[in-house]
Phi, psi and omega in degrees: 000314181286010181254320156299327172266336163281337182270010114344287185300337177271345184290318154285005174278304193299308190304326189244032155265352215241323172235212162272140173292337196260019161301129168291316200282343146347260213292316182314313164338270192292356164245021168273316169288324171319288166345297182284011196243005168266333184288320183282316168285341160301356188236353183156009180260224187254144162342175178275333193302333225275135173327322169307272185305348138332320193265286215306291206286327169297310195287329165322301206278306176305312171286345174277320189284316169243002163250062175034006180323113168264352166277353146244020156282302227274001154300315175289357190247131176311125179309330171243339166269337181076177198225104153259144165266153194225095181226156181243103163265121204071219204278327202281109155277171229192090157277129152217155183252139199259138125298340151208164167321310184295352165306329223244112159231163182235184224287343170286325167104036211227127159294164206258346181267097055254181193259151180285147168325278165355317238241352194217026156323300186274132169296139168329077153346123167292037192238151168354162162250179162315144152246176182276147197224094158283010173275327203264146189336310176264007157077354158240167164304344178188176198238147173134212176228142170216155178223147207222148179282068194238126177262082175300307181332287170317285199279359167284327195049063156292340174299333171288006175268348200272003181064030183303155167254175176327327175290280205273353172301354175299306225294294216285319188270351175264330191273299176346307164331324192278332194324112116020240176213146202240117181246130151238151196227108187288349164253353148301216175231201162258108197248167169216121180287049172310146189251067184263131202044036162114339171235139178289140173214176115350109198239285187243142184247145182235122204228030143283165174244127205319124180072355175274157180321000000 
């Protein structure tokens, strides 16, 4: 029964590819099962750590991500904590924070959305992650997507580079905390994952690109 009802939850993914995304009882749909698929696996599947549930909730996110739904993006971004981004224009590094995907535009005035298909194939690997290699082709130590239960964020602290003022440098270091699992996908970006109350969410995304100028 509990197997029957998480793959339910991917089933209303699939079904609203098919239609419109900006039906609300969809989406109300889908973040009820979201909601519920850390409690169901919690009675008797696998841990939160373990990689299987993760890629269920990951291939969600991924299909929300290319095909540019953005009312199923904004399932995965916390309601009340927000979704920061992290890009660089020019020399200046830059968090800033959404409440939904359509906040973020970038000096061109360009959404972050959809994501290329191609580039968000592969399921997370449990492995080590990449470091950055700038000599090497693919701008990493190894190429593919990987994900590891690691809180990198916290301990690289990139936001004290970011000229943050006080207020929100609290902010960005108390929500860090929560970070999960850390995924980099070496044809991206770099996501960070939270596990909060019971549900995953997208806290933070880091969308420079490795070695540029």
């Amino acid at each position: 029964m509990k197997i029957i009802k998480i793959l339910s939850f991917f089933l209303v993914v699939i079904i609203s590819s098919c239609g419109s995304f900006e039906n609300k009882v969809v989406v109300e749909e889908l973040i009820s099962k979201r909601d519920s698929l850390k409690r169901e696996l919690q009675e008797g599947l696998k841990p939160s750590s373990d990689i299987k549930q993760f890629n269920w909730v990951y291939s969600a996110f991924a299909h929300a991500a290319v095909t540019g739904n953005e009312s199923l993006f904004n399932v995965f971004v916390h309601p009340k904590r927000g979704l920061w981004i992290i890009h660089q224009d020019g020399a200046m590094l830059n968090f800033t924070k959404v409440m939904n995907i359509s906040g973020y535009k970038n000096m061109q005035g360009k959404g972050l959305l959809p994501f290329d298909r191609d580039a968000m194939n592969d399921a997370p690997k449990n492995e080590v992650l990449p470091v950055i290699d700038c000599d090497s082709k693919t701008l990493y130590s190894k190429e593919g997507c990987f994900s590891q239960m690691k809180n990198y964020f916290v301990e690289d602290k990139i936001w004290k580079n970011a000229g943050l003022d006080a207020v929100l440098d609290r902010e960005v270091a108390e929500y860090a905390f929560t970070i999960t699992r850390t995924v980099v996908n070496t044809k991206n970006y770099k996501y960070y994952f939270s596990l909060i109350e019971g549900s995953w969410y997208l806290t933070f995304i880091d969308i420079r690109r490795p070695c540029a100028a």
